[in-house]
PDB file with one MODEL, atoms N, CA, C and O in Angstrom:
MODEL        1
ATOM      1  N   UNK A   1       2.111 -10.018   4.311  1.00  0.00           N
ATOM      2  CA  UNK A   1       3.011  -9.038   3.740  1.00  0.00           C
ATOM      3  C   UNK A   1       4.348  -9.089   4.480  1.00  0.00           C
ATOM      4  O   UNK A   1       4.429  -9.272   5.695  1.00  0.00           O
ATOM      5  N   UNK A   2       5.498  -8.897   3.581  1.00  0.00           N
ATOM      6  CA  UNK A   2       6.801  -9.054   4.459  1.00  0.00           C
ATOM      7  C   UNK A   2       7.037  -7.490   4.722  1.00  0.00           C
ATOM      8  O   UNK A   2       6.575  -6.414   4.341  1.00  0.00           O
ATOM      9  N   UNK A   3       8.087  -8.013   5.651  1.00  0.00           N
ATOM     10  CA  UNK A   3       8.717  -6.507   5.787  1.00  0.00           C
ATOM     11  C   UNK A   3      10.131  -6.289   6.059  1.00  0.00           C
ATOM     12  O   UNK A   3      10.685  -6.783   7.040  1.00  0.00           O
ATOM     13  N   UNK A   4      10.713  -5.564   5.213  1.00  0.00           N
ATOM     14  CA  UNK A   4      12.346  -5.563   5.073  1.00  0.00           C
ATOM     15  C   UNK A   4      12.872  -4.465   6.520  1.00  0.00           C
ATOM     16  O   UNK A   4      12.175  -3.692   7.177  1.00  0.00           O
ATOM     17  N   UNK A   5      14.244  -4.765   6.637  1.00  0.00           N
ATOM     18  CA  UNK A   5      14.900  -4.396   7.816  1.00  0.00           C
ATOM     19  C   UNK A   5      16.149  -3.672   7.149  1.00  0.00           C
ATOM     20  O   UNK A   5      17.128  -4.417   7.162  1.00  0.00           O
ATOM     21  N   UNK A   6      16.335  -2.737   6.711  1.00  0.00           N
ATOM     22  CA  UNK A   6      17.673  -2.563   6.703  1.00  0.00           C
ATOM     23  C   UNK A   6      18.474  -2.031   7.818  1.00  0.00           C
ATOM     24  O   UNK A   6      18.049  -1.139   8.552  1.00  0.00           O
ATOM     25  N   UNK A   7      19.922  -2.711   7.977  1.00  0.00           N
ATOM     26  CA  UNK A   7      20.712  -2.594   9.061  1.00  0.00           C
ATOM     27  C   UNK A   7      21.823  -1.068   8.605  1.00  0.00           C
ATOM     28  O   UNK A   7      22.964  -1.191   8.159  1.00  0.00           O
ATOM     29  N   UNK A   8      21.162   0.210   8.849  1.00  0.00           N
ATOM     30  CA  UNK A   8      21.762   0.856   8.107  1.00  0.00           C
ATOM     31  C   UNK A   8      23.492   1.249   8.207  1.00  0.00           C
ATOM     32  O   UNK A   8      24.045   1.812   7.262  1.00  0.00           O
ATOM     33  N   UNK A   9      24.133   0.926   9.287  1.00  0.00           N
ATOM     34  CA  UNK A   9      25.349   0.705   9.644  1.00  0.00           C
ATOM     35  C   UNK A   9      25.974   0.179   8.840  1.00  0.00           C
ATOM     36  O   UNK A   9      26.945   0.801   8.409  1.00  0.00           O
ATOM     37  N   UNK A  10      25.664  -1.279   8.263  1.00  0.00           N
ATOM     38  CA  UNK A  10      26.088  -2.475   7.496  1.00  0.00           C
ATOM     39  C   UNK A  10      26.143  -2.077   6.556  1.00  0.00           C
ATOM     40  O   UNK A  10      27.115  -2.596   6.006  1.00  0.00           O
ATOM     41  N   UNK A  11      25.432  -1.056   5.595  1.00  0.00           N
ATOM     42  CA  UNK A  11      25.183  -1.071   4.006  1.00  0.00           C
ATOM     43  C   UNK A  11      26.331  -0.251   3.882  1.00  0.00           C
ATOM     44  O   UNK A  11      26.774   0.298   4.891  1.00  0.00           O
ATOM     45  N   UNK A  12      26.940  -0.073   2.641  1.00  0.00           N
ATOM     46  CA  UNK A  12      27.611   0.204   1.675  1.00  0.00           C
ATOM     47  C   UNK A  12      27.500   0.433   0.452  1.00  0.00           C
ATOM     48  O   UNK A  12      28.254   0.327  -0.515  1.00  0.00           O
ATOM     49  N   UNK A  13      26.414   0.777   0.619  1.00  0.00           N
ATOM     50  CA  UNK A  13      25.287   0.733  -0.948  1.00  0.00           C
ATOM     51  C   UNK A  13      25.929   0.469  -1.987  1.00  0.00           C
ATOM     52  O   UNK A  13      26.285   1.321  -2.802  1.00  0.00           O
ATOM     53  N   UNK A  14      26.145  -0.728  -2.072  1.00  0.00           N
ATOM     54  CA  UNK A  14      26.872  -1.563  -3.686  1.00  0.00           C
ATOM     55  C   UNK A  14      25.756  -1.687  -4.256  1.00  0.00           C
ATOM     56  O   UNK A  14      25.745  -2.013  -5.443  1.00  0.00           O
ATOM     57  N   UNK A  15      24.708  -1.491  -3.652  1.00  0.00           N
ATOM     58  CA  UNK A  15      23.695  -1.476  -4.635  1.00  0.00           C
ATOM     59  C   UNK A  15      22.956  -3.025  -5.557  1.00  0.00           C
ATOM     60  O   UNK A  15      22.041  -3.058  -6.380  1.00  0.00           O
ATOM     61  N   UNK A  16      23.713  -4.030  -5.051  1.00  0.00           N
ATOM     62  CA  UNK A  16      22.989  -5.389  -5.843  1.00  0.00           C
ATOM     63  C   UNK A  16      21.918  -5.284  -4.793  1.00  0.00           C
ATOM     64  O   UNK A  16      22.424  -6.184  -4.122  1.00  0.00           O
ATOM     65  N   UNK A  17      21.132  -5.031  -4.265  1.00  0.00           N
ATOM     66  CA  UNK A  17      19.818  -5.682  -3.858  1.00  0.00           C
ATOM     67  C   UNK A  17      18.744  -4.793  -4.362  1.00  0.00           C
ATOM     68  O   UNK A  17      17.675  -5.260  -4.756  1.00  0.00           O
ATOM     69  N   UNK A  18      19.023  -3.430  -4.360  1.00  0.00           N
ATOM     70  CA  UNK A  18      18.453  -2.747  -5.522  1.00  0.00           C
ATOM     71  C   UNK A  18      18.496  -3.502  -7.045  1.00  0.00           C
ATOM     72  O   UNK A  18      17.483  -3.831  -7.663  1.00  0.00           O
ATOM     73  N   UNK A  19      19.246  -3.610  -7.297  1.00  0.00           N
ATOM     74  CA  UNK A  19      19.795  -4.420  -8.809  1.00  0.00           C
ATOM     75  C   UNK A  19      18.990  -5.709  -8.920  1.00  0.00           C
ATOM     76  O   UNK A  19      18.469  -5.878 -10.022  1.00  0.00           O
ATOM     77  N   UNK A  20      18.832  -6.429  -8.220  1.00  0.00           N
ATOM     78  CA  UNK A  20      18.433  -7.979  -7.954  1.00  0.00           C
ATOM     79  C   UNK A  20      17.368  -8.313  -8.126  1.00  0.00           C
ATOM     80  O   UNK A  20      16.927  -9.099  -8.964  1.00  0.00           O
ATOM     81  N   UNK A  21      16.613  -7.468  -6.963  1.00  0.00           N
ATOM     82  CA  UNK A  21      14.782  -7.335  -6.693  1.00  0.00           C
ATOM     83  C   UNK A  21      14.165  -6.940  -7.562  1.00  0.00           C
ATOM     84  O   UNK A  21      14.121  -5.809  -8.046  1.00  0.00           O
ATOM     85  N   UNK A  22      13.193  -8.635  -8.046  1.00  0.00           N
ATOM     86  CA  UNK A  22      12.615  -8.559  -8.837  1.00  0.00           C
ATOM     87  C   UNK A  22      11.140  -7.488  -9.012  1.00  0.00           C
ATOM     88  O   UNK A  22      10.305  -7.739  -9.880  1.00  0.00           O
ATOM     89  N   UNK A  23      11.015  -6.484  -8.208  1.00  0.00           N
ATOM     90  CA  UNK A  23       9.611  -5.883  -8.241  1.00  0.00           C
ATOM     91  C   UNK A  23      10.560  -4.012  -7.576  1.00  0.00           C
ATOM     92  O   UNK A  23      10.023  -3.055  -7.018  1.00  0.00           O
ATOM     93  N   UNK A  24      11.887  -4.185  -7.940  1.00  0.00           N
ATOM     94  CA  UNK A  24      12.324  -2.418  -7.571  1.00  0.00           C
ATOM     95  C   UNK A  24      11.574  -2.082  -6.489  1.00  0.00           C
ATOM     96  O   UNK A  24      10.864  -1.076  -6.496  1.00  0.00           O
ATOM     97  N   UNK A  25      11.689  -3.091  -5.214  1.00  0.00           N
ATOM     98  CA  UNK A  25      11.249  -2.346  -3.996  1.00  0.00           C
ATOM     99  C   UNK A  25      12.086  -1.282  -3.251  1.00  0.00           C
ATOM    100  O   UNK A  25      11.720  -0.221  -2.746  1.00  0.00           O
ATOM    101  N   UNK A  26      13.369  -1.881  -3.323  1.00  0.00           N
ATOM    102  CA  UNK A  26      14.343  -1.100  -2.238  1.00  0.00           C
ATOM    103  C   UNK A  26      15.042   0.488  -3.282  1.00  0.00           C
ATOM    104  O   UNK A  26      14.763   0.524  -4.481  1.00  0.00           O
ATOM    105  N   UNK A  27      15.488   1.090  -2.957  1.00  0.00           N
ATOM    106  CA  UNK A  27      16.369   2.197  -3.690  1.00  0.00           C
ATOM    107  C   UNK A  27      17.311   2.795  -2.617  1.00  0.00           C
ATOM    108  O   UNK A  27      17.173   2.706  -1.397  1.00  0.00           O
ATOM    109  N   UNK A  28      18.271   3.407  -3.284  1.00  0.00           N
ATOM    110  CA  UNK A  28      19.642   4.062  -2.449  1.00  0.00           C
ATOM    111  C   UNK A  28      19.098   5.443  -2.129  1.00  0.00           C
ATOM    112  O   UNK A  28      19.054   6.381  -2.926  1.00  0.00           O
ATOM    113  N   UNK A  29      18.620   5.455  -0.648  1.00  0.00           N
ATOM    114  CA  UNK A  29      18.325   6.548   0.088  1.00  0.00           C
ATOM    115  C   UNK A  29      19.088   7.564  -0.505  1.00  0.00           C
ATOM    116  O   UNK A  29      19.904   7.454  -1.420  1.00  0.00           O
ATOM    117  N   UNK A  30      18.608   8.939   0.338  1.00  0.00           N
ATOM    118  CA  UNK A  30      19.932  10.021   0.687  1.00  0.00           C
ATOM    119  C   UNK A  30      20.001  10.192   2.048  1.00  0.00           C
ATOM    120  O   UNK A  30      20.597  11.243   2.285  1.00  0.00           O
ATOM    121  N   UNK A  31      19.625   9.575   3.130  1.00  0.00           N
ATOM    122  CA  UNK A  31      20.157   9.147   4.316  1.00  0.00           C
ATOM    123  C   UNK A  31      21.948   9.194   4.835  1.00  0.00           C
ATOM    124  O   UNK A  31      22.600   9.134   3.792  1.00  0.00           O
ATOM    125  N   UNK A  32      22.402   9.234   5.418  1.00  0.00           N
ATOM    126  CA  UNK A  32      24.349   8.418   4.960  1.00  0.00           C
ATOM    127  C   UNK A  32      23.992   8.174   6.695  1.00  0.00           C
ATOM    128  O   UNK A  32      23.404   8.740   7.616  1.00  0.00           O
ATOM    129  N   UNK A  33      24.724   7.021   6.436  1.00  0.00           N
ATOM    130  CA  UNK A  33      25.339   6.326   7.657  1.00  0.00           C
ATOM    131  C   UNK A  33      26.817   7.180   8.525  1.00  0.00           C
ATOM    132  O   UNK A  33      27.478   8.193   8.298  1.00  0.00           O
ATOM    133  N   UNK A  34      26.819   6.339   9.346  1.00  0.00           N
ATOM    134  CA  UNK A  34      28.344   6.889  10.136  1.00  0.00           C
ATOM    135  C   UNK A  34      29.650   6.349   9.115  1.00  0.00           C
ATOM    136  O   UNK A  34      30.831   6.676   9.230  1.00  0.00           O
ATOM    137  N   UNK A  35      29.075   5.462   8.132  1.00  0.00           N
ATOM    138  CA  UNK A  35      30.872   5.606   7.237  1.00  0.00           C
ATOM    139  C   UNK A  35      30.678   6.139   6.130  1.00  0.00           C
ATOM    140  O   UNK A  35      31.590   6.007   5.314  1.00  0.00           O
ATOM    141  N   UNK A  36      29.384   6.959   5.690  1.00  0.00           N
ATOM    142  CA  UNK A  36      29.309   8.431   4.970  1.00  0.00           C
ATOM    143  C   UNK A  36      28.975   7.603   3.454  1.00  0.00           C
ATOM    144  O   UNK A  36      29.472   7.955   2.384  1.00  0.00           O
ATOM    145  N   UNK A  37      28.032   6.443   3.622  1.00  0.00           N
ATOM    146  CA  UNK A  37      27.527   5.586   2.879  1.00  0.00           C
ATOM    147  C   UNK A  37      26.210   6.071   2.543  1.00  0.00           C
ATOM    148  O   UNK A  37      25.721   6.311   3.647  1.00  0.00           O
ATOM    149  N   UNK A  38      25.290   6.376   1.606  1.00  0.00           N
ATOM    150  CA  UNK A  38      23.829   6.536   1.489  1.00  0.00           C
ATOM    151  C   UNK A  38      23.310   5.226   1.426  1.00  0.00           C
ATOM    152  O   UNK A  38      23.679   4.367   0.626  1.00  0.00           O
ATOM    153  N   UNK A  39      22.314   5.079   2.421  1.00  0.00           N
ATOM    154  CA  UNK A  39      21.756   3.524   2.853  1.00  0.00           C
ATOM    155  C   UNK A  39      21.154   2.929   2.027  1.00  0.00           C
ATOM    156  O   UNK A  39      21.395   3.648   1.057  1.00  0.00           O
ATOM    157  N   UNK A  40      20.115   1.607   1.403  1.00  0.00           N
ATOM    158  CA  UNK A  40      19.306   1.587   1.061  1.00  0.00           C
ATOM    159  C   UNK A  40      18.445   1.389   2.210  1.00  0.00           C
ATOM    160  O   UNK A  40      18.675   1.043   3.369  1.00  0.00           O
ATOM    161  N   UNK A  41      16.574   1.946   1.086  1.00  0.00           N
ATOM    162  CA  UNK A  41      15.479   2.057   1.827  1.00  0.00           C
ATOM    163  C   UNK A  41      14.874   1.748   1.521  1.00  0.00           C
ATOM    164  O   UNK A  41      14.884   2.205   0.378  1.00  0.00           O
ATOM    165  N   UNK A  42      13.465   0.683   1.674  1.00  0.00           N
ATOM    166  CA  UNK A  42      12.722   0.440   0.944  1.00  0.00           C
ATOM    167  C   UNK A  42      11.447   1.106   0.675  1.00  0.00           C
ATOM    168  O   UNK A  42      10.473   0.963   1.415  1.00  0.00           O
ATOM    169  N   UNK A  43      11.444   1.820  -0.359  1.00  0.00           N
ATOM    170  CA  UNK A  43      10.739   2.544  -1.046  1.00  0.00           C
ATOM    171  C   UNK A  43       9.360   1.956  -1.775  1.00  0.00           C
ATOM    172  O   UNK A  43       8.782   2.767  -2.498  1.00  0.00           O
ATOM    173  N   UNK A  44       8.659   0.365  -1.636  1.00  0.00           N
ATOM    174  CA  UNK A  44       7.876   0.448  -2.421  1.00  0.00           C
ATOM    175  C   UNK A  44       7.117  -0.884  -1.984  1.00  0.00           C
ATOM    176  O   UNK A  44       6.488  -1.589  -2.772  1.00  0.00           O
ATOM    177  N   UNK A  45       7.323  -1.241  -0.037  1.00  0.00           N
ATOM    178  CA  UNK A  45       7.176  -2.329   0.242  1.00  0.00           C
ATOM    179  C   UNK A  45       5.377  -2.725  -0.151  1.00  0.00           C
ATOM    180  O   UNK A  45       5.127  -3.902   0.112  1.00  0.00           O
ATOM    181  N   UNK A  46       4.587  -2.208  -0.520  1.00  0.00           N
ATOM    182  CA  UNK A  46       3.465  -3.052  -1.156  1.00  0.00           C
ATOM    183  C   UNK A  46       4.095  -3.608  -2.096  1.00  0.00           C
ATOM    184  O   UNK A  46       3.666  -4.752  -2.243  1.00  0.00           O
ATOM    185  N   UNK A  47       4.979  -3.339  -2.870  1.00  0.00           N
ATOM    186  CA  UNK A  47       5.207  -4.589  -3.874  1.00  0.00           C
ATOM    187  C   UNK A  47       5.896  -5.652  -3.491  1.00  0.00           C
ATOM    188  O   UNK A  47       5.971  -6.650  -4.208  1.00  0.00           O
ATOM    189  N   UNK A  48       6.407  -5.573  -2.464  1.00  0.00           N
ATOM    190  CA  UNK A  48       7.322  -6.750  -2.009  1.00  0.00           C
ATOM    191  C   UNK A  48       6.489  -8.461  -2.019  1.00  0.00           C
ATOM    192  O   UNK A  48       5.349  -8.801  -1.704  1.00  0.00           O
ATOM    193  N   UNK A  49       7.502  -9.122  -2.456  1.00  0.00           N
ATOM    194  CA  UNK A  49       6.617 -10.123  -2.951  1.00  0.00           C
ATOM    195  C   UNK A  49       7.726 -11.819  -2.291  1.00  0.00           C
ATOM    196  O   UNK A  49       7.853 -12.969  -2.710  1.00  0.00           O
ATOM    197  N   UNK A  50       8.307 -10.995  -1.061  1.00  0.00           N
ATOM    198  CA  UNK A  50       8.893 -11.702  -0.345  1.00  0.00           C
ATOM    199  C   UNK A  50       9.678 -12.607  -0.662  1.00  0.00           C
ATOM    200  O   UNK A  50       9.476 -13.602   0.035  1.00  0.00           O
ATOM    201  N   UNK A  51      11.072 -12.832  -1.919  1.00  0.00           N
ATOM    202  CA  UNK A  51      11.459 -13.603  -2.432  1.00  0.00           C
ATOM    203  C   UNK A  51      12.768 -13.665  -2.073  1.00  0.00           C
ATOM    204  O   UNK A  51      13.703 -14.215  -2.655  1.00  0.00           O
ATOM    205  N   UNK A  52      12.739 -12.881  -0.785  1.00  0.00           N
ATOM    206  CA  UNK A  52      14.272 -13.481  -0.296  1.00  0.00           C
ATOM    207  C   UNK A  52      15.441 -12.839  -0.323  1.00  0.00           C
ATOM    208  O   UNK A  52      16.219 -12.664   0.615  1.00  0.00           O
ATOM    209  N   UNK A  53      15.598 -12.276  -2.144  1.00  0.00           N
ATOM    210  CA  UNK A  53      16.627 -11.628  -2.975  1.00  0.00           C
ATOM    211  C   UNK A  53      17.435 -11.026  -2.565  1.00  0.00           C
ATOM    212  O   UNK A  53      18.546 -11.484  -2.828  1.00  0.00           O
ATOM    213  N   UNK A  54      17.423  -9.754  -1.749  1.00  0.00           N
ATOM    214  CA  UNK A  54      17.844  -8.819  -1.523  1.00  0.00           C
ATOM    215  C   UNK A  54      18.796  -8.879  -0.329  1.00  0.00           C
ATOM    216  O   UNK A  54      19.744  -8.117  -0.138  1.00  0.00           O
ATOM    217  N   UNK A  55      18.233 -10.355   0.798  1.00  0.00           N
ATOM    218  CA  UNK A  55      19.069 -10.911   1.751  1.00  0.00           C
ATOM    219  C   UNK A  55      19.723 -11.446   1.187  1.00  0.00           C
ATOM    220  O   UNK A  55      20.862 -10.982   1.139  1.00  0.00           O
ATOM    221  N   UNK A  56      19.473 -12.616   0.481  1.00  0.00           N
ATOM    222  CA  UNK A  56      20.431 -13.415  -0.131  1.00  0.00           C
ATOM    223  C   UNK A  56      21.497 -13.015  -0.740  1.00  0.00           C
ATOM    224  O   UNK A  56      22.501 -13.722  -0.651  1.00  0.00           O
ATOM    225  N   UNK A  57      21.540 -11.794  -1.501  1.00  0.00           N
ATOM    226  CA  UNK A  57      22.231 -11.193  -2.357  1.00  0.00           C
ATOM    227  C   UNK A  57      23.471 -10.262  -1.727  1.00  0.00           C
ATOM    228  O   UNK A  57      24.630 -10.158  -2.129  1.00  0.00           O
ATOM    229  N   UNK A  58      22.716  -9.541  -0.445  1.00  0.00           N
ATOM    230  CA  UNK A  58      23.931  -8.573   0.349  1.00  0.00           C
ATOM    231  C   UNK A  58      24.879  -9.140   0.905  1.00  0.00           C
ATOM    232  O   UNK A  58      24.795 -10.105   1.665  1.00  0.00           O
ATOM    233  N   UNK A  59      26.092  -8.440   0.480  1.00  0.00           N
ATOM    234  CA  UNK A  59      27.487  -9.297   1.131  1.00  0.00           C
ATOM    235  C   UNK A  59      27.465  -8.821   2.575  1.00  0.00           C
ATOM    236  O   UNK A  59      27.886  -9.830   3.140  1.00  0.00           O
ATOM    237  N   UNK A  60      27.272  -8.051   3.397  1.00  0.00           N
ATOM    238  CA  UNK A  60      27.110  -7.441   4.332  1.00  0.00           C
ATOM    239  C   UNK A  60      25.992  -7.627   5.253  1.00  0.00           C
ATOM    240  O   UNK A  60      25.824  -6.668   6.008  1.00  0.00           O
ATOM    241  N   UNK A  61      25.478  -8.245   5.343  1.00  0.00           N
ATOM    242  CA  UNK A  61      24.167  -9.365   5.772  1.00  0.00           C
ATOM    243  C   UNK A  61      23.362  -7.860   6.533  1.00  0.00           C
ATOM    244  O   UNK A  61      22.936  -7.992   7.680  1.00  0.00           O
ATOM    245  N   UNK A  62      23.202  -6.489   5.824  1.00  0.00           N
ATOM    246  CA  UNK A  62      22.747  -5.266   6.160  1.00  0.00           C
ATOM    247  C   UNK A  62      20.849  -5.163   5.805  1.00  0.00           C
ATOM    248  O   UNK A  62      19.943  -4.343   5.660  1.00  0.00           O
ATOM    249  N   UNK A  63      21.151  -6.764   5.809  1.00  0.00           N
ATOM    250  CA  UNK A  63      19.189  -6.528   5.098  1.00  0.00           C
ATOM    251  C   UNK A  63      18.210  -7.679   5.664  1.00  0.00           C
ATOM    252  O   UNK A  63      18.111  -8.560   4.810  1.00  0.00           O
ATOM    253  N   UNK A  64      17.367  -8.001   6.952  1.00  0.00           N
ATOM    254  CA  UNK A  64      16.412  -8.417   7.126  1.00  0.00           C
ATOM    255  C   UNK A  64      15.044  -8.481   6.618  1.00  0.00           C
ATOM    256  O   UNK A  64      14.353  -7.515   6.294  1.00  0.00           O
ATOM    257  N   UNK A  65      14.591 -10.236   6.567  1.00  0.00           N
ATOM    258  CA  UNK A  65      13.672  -9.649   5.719  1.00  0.00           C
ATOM    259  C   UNK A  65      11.963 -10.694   6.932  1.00  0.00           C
ATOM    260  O   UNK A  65      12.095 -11.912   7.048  1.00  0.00           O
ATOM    261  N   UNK A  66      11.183 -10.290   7.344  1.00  0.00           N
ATOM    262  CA  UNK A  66      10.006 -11.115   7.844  1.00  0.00           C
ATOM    263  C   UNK A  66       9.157 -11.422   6.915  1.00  0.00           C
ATOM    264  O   UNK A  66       8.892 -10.717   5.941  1.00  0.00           O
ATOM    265  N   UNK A  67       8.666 -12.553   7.190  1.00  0.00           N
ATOM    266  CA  UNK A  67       7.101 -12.854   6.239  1.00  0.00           C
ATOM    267  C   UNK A  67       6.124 -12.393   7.364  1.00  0.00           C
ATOM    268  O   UNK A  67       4.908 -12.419   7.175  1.00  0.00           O
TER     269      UNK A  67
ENDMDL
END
């Protein structure tokens, strides 16, 4: 099972890795960071099906992911 990292500093919740991920693991917290950003969180990691996406996809490299 993987397990995602978000770097919550980094996000800016543009929201493509929510958008991207093919199985709607991650969603836009109500958390906010120090630049008054609501983070994403991953909300649904049994489905995670480890495909990368959500790193690949963030411009802000705010998302680790382990197998």
């Amino acid at each position: 099972m993987a397990e995602i990292k978000i770097i919550s500093e980094r996000c800016k919740s543009c929201g493509y890795c929510v958008k991207f991920c093919p199985k709607n693991v991650l969603e836009i917290g109500t958390e906010v960071n120090s630049k008054g950003y609501e983070y994403v969180t991953p909300a649904r990691m049994s489905d995670c099906i480890a495909c990368l996406m959500c790193g690949r996809i963030c411009p802000d490299g705010a998302i680790e992911i382990y197998k």
